[in-house]
C-alpha positions in Angstrom: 182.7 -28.7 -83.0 179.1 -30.0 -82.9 178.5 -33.1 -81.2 177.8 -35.1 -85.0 181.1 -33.4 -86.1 183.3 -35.1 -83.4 181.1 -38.1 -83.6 182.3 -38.3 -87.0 185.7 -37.7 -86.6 185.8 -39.9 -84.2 184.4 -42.3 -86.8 186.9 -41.2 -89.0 189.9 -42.1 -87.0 188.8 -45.4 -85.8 188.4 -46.7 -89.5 191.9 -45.2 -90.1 193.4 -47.0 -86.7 191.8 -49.9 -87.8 193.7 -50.2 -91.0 197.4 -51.3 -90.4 197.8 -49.8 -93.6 196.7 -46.0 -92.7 197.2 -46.1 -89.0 200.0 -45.4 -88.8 199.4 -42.1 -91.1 197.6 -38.8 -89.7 196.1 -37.6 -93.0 194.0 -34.6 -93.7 190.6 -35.1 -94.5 190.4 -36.5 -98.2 193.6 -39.0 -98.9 194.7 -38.2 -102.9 196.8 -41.2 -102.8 198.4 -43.9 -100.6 201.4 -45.5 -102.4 202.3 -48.8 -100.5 205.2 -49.7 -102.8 204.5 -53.6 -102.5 202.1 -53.9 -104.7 204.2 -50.9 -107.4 205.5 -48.2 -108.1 201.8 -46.4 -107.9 202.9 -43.8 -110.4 206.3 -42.6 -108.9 208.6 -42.0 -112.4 212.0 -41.0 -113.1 211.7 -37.0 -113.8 213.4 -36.5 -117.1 212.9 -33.0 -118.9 211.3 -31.9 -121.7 212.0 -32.7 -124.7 211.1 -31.2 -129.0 208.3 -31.5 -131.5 210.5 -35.0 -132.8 211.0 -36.7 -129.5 214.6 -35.9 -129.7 216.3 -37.0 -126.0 219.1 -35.2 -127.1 216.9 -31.9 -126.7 216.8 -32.9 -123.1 218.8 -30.3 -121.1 222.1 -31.8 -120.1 221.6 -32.1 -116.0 218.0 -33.9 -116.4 219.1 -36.9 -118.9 220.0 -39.0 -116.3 218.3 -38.4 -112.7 217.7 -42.5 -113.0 214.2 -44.1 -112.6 213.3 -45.1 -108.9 213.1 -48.9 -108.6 211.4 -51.1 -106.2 214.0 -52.9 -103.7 213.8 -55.8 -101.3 216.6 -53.5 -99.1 218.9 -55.8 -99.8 222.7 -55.7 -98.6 226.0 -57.6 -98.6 226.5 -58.5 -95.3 222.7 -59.6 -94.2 220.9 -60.5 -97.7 217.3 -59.3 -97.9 216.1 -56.5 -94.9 212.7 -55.7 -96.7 210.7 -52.5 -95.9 209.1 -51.4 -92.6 206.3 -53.7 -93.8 206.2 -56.7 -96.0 208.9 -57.2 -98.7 209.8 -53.9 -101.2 210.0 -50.2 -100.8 210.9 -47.4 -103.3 214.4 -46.7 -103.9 216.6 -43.9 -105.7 219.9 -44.6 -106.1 222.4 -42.3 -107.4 225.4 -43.1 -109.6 228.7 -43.2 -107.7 229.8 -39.2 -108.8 229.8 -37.1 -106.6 227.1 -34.5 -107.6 224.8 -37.4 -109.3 221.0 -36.7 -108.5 218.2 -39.3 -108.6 214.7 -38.2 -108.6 211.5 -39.5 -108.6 208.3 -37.5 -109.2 204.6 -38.1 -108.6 202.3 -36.3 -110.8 198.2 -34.6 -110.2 196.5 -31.9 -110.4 194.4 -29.7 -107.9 190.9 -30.3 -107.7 190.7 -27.1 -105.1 193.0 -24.8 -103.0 194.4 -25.3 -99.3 196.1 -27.7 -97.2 198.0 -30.4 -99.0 200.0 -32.9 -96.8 202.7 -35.3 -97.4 203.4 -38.4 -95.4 206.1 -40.9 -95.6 208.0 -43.4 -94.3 211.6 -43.1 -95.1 215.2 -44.4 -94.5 218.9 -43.3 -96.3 222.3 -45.0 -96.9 225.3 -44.7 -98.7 226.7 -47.8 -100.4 228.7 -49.9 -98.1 232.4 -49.6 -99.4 234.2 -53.3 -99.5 237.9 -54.1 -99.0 241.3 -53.9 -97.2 242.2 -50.4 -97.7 242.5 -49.0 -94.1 242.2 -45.6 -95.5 238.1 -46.6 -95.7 237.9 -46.1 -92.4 237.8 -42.2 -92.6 235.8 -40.2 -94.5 235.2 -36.3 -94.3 236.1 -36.2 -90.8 234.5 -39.2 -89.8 236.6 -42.0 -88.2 235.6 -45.4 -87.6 235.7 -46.2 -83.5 232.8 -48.4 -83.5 229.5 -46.1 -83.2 230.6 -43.3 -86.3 230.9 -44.6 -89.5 232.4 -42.9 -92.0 229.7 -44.1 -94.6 227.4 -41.6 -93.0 229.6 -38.6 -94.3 229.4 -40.4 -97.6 225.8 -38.9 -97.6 225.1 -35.6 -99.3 221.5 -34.6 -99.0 217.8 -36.0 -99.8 215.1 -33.6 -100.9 211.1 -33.5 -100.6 209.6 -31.1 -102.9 206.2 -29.9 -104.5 205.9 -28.7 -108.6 202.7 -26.0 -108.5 200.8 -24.4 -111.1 197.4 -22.4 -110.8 195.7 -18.6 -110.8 196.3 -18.5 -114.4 200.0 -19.8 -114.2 201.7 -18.5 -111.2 204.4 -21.3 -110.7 206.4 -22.7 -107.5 207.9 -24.9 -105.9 208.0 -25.8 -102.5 210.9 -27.4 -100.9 212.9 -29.3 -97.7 215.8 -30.8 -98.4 218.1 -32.6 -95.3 221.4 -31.5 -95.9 223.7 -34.0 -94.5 226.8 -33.1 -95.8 228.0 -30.1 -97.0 229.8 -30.6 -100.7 233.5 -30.9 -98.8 231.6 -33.5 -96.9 231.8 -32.3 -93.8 228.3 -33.5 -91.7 226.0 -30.7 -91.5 222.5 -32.2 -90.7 220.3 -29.5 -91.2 217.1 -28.7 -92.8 217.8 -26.1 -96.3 215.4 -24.4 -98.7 216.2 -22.7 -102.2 215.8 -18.9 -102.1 215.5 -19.2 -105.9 212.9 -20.8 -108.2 214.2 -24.1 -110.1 215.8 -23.3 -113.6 213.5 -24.8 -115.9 213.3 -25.9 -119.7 212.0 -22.9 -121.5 214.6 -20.7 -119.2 217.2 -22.9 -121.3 215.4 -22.7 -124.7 215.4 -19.2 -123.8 219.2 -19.1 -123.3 218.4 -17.3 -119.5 219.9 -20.5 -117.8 222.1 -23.9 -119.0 223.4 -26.2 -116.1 225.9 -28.7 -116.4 225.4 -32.6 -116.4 226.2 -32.4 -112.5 224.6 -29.7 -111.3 221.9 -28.9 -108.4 219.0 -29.1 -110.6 216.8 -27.2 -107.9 218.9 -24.4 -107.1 222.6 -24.7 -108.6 224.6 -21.8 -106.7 225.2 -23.5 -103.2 225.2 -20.0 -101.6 221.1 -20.1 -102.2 220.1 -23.1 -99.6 219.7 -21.4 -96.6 219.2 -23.0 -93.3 215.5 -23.3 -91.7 216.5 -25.6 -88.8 219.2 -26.7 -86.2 221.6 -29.4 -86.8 219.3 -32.5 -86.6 220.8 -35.9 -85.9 218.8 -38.8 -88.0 219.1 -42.2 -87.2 222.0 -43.3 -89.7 222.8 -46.3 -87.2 226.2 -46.6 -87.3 227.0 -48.6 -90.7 225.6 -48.5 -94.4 223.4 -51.5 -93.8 221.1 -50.7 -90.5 217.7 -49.8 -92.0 215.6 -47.2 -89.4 212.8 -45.9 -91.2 211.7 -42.5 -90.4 208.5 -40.7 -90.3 208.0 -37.6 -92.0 205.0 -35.4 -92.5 205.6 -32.2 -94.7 202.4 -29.4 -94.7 202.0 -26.6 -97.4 198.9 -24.4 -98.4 198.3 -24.0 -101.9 196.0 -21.3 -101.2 198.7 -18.9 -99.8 201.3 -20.3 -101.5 203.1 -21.1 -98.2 205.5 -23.9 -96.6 203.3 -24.8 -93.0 205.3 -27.5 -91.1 207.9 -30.3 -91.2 207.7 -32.8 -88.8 210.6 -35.4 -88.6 209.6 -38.2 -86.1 208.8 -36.3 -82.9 210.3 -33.0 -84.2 208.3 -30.7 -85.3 209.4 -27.2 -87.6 207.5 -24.5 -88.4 207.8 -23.3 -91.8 205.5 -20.7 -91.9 208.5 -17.7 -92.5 210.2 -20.2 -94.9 210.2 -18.5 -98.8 208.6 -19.7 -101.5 210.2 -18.1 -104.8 207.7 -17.6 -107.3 208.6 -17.3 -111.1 208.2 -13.7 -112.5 207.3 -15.1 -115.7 203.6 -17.1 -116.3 204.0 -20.9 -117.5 201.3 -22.1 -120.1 199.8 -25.8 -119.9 200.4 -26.5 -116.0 197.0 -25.0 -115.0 196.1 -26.7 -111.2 199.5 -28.8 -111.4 200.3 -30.6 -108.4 203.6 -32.7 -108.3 205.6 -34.3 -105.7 209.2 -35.4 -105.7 211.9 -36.6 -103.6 215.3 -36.6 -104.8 218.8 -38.1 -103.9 222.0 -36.5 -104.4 225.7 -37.8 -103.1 228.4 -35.4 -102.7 231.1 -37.8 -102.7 231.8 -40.8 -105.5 229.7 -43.6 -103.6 226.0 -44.1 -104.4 223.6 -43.1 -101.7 220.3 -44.3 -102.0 216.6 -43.3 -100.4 214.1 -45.5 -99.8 210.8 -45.0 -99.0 208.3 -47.5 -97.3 204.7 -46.0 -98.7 203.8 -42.3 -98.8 200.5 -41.2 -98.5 199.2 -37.4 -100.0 196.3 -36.1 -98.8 194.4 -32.4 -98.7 191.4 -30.5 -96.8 189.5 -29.8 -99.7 
């Protein structure tokens, strides 16, 4: 690197530490977007699918009518009122219904102005929904019992999910995908890191009569047996009941030009994703040429809500 190259980045970085805002980010060179949820939403939607020629919601495939809208939340909770985000007041939140198998999801949408490195940032922390009563049966849950560290609220807590929509080369689709599974669906704590070694059912595969999933079903991959496991048991900070907020870094890498998962990195944990699959569709998909969408989704496996929050995200790319 040239002496006006590292005087720039240098530059570069100082401008970015100097911004309480950004500093605490390590983007790539151009940011797309920086989403600090206290002044909105900044464009993160409920994902609801596709529906006919009449706007007819009742076209909508059954397990995508109701993935609920994100919301902005003050963090609030029953036993210590308002917590706020890791700065200022509101965050982003999904929150599931209380079914077990309930997804929310909410979805940022762009479109590639070149190919390569695309990075995700966030700040994020997860919960269950604290469970109030007399009923000493609440104090165990899928193997969990209460003795003052474990809670069983943390078993409570199926799995949250980071993922990429892309579209390009004349409509070669994928998706990219994490997901932290943190339960497995008999609740028992598993805690790793999963990917889907099939492509998401879509739409026209339903229009097409190749695919129909039920209201509850794993909208990314439905048949459990395809997550597969690209990481060790990883232990998150739950801290110890539903309403102790520890916000967590993450930092997700992909390359649009190979098509390729690049690295995780969870706090000071760092995977490499480079041998991780990314299923592509066999068939072409029309109208998604240079899509680029992001979404992080929710999804309990027992019949309590479990909600994800998110402090700011910030996307940003090399070309």
């Amino acid at each position: 690197m040239s002496t006006s190259q590292t005087s720039a980045t240098d530059l570069r970085r100082a401008l970015l530490d100097a911004d309480p805002r950004l500093s605490r980010f390590n983007p790539l060179p151009r940011i797309l977007a920086h989403d600090d949820f206290q002044t909105g939403t900044h464009g993160w939607t409920e994902l609801i699918g596709n529906f006919d020629g009449n706007g007819n919601l009742r076209t909508v495939d059954d397990h995508m009518r109701d993935f609920r809208p994100p919301q902005l939340s003050s963090c609030t909770f029953f036993d210590t009122g308002t917590h706020g985000a890791l700065s200022g007041t509101y965050a982003l939140k999904l929150a599931t219904r209380p079914i077990a198998g309930h997804t929310a999801v909410g979805i940022r949408r762009l479109t590639m102005a070149g190919k390569g490195l695309v990075q995700l940032e966030t700040y994020f922390t997860y919960k269950s929904e604290a469970t109030l009563g007399q009923d000493p049966a609440n104090n165990s849950f899928g193997g969990v019992e209460w003795d003052g560290n474990l809670h069983p609220s943390e078993a409570q807590f199926g799995a949250l999910t980071v993922a990429t929509d892309v579209c390009g080369d004349g409509g070669t689709r994928y998706h990219t995908v994490a997901r932290y599974r943190n339960t497995t669906l008999d609740n028992a704590l598993d805690r790793r890191w999963v990917y889907p070694a099939v492509p998401e059912p879509t739409p026209r595969e339903h229009v097409q009569g190749k695919a129909s999933l039920a209201y509850l079903a794993d909208f990314t991959a439905p048949d459990p047996d395809d997550w597969k496991p690209f990481s060790d048991p990883m232990e998150l900070c739950y801290n110890e009941v539903p309403t102790k907020v520890n916000w967590h870094y993450l930092r997700w890498l992909i390359d649009t030009d190979a098509r390729k998962n690049v690295e995780l990195q969870i706090n000071d944990r760092v995977i490499d994703m480079r041998d991780v699959p990314v299923p592509v569709y066999e068939e072409k998909y029309e109208s998604l040429e240079t899509l680029l969408n992001f979404y992080f989704s929710v999804r309990t496996h027992s019949n309590v809500r479990n909600f994800l929050f998110l402090d700011s995200v910030l996307i940003s790319v090399d070309w």
